[in-house]
PyMOL Python script that loads the backbone (N, CA, C, O; Angstrom):
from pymol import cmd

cmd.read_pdbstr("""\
ATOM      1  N   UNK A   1       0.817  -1.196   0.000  1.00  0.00           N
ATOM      2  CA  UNK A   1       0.000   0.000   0.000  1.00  0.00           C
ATOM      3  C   UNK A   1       0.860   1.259   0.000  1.00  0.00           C
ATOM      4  O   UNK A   1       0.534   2.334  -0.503  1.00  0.00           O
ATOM      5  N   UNK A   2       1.851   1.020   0.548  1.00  0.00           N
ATOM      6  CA  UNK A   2       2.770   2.321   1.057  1.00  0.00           C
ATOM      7  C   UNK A   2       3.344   2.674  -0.830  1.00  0.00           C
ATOM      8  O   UNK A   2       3.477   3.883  -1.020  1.00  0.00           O
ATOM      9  N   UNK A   3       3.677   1.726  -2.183  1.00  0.00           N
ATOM     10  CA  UNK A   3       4.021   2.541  -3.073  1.00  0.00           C
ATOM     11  C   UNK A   3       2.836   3.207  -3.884  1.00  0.00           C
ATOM     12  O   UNK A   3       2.844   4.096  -4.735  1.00  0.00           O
ATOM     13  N   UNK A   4       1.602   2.306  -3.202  1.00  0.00           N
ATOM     14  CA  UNK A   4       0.709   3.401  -4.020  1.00  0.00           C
ATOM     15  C   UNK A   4       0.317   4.752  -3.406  1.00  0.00           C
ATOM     16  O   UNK A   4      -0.141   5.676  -4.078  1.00  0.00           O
ATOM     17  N   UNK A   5       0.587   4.817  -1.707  1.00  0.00           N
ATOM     18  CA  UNK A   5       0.566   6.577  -1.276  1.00  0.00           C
ATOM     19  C   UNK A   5       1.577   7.300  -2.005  1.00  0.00           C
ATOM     20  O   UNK A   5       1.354   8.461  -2.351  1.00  0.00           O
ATOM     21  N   UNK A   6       2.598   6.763  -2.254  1.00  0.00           N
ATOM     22  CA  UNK A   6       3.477   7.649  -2.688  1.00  0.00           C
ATOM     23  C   UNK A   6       3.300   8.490  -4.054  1.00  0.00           C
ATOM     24  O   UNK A   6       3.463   9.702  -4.194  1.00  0.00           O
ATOM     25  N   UNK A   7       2.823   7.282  -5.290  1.00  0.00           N
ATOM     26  CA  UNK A   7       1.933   7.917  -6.484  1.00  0.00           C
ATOM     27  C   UNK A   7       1.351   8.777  -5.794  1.00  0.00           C
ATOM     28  O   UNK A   7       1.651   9.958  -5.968  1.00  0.00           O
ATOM     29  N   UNK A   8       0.544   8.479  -5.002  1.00  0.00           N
ATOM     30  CA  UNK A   8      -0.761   9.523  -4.975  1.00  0.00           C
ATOM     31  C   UNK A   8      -0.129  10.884  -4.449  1.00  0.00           C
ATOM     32  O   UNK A   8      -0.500  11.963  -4.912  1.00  0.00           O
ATOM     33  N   UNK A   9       0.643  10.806  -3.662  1.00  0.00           N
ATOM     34  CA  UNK A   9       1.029  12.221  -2.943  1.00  0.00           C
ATOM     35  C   UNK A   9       1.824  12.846  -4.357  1.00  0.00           C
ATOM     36  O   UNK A   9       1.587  14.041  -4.535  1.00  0.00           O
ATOM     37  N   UNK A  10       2.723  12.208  -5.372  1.00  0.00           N
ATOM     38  CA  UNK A  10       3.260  12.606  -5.759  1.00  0.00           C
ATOM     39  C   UNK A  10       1.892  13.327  -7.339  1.00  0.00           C
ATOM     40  O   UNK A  10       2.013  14.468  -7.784  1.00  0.00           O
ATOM     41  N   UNK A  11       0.926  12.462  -7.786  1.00  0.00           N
ATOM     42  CA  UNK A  11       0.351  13.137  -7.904  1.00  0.00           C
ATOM     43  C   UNK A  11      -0.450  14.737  -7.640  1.00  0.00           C
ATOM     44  O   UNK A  11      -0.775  15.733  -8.286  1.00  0.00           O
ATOM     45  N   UNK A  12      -0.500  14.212  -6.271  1.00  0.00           N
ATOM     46  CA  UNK A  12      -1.375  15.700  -6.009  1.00  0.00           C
ATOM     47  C   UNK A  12      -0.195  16.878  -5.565  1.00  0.00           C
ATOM     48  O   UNK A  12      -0.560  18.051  -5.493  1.00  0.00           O
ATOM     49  N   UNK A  13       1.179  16.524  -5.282  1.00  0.00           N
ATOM     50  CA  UNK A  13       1.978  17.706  -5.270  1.00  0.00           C
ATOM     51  C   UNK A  13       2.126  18.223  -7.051  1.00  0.00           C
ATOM     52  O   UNK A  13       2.195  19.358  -7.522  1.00  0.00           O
ATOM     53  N   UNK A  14       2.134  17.048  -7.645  1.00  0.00           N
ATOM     54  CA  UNK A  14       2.430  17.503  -9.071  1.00  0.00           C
ATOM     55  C   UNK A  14       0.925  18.662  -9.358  1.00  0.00           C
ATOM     56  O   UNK A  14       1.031  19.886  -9.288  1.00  0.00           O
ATOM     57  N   UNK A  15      -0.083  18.102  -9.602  1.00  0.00           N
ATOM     58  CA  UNK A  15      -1.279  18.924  -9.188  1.00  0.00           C
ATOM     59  C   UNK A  15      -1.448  20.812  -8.578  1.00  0.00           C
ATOM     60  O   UNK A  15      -1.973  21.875  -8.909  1.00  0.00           O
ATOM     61  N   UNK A  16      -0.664  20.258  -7.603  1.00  0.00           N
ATOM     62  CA  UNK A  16      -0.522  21.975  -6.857  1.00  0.00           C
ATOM     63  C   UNK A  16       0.937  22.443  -7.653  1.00  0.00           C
ATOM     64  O   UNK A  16       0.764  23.289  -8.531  1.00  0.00           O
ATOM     65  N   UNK A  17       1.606  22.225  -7.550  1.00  0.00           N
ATOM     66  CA  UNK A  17       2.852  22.532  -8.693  1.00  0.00           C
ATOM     67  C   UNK A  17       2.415  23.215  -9.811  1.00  0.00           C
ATOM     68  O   UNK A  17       2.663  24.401 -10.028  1.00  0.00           O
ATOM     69  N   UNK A  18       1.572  22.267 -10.737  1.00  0.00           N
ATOM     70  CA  UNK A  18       1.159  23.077 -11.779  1.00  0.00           C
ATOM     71  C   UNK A  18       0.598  24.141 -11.577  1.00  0.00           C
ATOM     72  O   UNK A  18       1.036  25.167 -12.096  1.00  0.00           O
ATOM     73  N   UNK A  19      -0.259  24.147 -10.953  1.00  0.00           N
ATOM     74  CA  UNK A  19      -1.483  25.266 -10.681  1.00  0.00           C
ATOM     75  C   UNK A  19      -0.522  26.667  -9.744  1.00  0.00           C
ATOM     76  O   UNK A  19      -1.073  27.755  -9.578  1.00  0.00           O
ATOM     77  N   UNK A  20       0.387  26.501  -9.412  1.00  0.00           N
ATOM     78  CA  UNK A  20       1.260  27.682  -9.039  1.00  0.00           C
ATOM     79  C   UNK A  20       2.098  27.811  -9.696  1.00  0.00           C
ATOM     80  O   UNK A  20       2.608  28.849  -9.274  1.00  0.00           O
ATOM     81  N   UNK A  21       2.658  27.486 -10.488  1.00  0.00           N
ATOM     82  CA  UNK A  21       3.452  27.649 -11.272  1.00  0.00           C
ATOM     83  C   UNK A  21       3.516  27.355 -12.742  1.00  0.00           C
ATOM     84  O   UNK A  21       3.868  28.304 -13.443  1.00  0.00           O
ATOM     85  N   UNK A  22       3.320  26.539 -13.173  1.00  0.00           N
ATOM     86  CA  UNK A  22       2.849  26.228 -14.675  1.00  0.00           C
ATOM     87  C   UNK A  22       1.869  26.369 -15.607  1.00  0.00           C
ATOM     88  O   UNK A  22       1.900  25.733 -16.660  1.00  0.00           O
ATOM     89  N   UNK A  23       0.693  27.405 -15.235  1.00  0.00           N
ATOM     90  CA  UNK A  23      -0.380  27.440 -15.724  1.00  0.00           C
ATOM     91  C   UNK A  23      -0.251  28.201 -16.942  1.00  0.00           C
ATOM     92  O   UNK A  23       0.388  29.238 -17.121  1.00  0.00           O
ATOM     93  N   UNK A  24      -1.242  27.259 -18.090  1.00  0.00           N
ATOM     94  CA  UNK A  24      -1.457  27.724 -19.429  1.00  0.00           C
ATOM     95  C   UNK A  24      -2.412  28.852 -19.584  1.00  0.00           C
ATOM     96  O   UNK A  24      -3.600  28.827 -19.263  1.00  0.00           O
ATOM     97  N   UNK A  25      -1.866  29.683 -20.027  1.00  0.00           N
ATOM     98  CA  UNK A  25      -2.506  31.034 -20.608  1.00  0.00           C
ATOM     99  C   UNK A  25      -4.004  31.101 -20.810  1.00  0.00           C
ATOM    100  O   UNK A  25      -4.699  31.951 -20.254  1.00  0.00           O
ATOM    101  N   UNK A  26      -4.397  30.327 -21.491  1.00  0.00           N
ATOM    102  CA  UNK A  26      -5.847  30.131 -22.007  1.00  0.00           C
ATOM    103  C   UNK A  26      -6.571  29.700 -21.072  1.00  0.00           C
ATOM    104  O   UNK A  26      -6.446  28.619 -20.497  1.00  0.00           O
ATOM    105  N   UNK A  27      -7.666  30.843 -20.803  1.00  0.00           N
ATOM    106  CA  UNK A  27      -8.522  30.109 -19.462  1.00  0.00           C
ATOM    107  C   UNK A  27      -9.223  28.547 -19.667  1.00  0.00           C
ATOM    108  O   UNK A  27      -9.324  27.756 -18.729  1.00  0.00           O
ATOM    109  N   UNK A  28      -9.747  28.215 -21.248  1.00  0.00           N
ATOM    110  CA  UNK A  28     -10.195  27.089 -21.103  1.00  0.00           C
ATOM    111  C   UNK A  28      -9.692  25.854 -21.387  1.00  0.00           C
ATOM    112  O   UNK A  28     -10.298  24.811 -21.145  1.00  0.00           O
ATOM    113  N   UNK A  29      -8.181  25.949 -22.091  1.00  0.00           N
ATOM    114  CA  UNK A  29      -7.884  25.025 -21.974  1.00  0.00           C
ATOM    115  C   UNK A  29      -6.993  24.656 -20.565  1.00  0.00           C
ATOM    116  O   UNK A  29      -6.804  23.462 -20.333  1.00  0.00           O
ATOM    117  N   UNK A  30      -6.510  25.557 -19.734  1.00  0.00           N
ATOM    118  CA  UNK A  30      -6.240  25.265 -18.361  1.00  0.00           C
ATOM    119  C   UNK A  30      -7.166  25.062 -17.639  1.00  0.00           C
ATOM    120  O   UNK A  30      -6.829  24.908 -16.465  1.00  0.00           O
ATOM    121  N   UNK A  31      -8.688  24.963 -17.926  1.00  0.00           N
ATOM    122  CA  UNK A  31      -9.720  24.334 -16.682  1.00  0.00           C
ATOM    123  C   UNK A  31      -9.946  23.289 -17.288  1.00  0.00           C
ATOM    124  O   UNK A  31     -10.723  22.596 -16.631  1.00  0.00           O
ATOM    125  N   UNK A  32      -9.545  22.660 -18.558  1.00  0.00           N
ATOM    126  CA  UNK A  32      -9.961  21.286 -19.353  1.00  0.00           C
ATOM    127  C   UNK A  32      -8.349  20.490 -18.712  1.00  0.00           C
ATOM    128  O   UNK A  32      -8.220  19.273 -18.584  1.00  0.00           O
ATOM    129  N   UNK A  33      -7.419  21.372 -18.430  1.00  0.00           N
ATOM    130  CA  UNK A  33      -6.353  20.393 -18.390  1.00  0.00           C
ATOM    131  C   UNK A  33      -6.647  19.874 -16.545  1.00  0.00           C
ATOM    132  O   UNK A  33      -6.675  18.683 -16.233  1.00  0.00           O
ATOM    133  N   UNK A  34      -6.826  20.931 -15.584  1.00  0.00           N
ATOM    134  CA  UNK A  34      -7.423  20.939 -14.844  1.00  0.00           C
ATOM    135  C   UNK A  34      -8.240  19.844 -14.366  1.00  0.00           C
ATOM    136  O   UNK A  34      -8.018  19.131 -13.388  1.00  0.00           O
ATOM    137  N   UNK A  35      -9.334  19.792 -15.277  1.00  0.00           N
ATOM    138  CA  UNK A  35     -10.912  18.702 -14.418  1.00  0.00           C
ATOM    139  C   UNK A  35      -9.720  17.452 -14.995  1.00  0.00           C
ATOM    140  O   UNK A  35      -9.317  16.646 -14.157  1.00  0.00           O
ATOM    141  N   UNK A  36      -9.328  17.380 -16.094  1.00  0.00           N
ATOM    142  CA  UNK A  36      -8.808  15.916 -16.488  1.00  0.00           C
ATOM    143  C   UNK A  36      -7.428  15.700 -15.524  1.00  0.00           C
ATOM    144  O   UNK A  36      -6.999  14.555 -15.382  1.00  0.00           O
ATOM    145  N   UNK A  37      -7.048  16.341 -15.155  1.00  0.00           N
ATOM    146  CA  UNK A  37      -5.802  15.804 -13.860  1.00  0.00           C
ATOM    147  C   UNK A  37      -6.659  15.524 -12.566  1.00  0.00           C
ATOM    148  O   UNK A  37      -6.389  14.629 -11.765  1.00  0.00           O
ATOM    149  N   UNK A  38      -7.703  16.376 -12.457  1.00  0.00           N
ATOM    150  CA  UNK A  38      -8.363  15.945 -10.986  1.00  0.00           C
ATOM    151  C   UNK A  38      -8.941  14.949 -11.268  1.00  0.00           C
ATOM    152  O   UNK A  38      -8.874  14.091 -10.388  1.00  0.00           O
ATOM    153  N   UNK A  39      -9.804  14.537 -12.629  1.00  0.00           N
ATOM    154  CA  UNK A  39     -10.360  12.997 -12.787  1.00  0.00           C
ATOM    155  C   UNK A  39      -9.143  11.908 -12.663  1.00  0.00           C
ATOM    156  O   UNK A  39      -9.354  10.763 -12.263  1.00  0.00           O
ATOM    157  N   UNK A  40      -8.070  12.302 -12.981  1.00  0.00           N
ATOM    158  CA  UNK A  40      -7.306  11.015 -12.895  1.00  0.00           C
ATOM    159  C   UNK A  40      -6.732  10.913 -11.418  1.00  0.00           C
ATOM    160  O   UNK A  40      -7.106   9.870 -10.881  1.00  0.00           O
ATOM    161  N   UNK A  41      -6.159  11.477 -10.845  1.00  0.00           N
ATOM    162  CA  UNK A  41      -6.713  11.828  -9.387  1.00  0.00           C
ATOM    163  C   UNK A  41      -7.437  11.212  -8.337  1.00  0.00           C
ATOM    164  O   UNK A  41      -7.194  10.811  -7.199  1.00  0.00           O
ATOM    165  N   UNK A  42      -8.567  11.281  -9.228  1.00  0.00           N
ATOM    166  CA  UNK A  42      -9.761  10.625  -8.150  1.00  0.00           C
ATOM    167  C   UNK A  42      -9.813   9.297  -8.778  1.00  0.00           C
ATOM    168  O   UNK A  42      -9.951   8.412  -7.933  1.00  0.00           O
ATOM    169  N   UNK A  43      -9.731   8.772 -10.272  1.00  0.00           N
ATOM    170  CA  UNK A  43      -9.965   7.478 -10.523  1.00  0.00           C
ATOM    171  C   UNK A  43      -8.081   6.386  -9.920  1.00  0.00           C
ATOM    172  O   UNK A  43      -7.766   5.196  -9.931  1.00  0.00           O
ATOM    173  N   UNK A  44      -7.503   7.429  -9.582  1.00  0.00           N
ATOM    174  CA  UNK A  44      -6.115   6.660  -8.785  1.00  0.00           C
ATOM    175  C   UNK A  44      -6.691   6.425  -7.126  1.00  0.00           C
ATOM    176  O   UNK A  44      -6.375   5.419  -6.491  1.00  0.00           O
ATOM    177  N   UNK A  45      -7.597   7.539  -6.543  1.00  0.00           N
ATOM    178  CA  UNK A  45      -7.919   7.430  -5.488  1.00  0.00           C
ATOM    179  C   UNK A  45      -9.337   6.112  -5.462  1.00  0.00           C
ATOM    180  O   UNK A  45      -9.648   5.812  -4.309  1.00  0.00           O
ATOM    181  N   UNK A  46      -9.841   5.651  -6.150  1.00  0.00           N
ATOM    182  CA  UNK A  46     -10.900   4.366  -6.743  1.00  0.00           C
ATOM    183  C   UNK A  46      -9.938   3.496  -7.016  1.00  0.00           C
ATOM    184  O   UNK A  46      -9.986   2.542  -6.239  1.00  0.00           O
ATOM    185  N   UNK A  47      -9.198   3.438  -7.693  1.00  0.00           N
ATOM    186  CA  UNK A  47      -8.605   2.371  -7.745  1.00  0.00           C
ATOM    187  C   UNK A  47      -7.512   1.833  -6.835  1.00  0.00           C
ATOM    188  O   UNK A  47      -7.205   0.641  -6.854  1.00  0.00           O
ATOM    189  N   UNK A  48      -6.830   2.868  -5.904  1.00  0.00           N
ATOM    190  CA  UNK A  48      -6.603   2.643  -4.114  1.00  0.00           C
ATOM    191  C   UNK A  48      -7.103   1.681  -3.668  1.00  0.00           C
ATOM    192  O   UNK A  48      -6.507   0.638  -3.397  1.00  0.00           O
ATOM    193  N   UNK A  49      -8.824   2.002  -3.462  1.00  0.00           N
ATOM    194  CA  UNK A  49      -9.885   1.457  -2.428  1.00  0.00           C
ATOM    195  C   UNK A  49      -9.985   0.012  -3.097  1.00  0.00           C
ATOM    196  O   UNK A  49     -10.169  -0.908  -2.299  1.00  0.00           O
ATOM    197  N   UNK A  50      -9.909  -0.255  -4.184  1.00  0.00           N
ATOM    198  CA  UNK A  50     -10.623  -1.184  -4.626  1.00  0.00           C
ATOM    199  C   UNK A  50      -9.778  -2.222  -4.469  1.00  0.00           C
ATOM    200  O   UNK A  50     -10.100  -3.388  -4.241  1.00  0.00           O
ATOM    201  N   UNK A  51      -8.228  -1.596  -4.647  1.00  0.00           N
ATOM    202  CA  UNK A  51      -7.085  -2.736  -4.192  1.00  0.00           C
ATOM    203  C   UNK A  51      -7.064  -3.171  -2.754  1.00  0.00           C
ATOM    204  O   UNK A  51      -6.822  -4.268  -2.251  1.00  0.00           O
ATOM    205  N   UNK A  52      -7.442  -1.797  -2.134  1.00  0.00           N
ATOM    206  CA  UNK A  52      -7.808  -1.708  -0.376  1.00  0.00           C
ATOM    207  C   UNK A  52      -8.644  -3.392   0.304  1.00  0.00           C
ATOM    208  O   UNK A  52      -8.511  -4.298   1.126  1.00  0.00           O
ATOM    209  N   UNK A  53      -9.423  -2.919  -0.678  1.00  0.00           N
ATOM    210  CA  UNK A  53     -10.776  -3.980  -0.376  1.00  0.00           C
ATOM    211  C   UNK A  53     -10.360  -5.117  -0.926  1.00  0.00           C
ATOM    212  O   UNK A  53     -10.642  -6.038  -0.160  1.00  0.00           O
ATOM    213  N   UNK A  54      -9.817  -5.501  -1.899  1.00  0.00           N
ATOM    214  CA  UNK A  54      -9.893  -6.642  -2.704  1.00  0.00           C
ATOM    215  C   UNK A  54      -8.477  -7.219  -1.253  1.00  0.00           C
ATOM    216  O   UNK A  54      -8.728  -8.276  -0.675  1.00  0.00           O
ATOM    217  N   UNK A  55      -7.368  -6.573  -0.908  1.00  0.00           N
ATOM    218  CA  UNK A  55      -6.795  -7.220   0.034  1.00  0.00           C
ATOM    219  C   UNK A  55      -7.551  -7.327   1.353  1.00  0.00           C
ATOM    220  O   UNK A  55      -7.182  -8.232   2.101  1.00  0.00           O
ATOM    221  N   UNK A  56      -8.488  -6.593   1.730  1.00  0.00           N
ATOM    222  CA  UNK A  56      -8.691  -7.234   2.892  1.00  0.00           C
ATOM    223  C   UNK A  56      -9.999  -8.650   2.659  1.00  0.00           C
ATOM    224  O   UNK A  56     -10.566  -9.429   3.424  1.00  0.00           O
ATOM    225  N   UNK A  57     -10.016  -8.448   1.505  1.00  0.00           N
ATOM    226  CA  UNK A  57     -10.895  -9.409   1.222  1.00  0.00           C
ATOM    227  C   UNK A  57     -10.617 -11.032   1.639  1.00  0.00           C
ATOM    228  O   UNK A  57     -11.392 -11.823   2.176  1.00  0.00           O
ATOM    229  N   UNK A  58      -9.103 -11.243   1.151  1.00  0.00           N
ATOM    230  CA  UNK A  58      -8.213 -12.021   1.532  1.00  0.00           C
ATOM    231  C   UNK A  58      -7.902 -12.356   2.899  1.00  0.00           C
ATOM    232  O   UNK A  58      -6.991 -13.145   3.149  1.00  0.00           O
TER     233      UNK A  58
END
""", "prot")
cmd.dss("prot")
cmd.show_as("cartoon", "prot")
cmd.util.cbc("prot")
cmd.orient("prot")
């Protein structure tokens, strides 16, 4: 479990990183790049749980 926190943290620092520092000019394609980093995000944070569960299933 412990290398998938690490993705994840390293995700969401990458996340805040961008958004202070790397942001694209164009308001809409920086809120399209935006929702699609937070969807992947949250489908890494689903697919966490599901490994979560499937081991304690065991």
């Amino acid at each position: 479990m412990k290398p998938q926190l690490v993705i994840f943290g390293i995700l969401v620092i990458g996340y805040i990183i961008y958004n202070l520092f790397f942001q694209i000019q164009d308001d809409k394609i920086n809120t399209i790049f935006n929702i699609i980093y937070a969807s992947v995000i949250f489908a890494y944070i689903s697919f966490m749980a599901y490994s979560l569960l499937k081991k304690m299933k065991k």
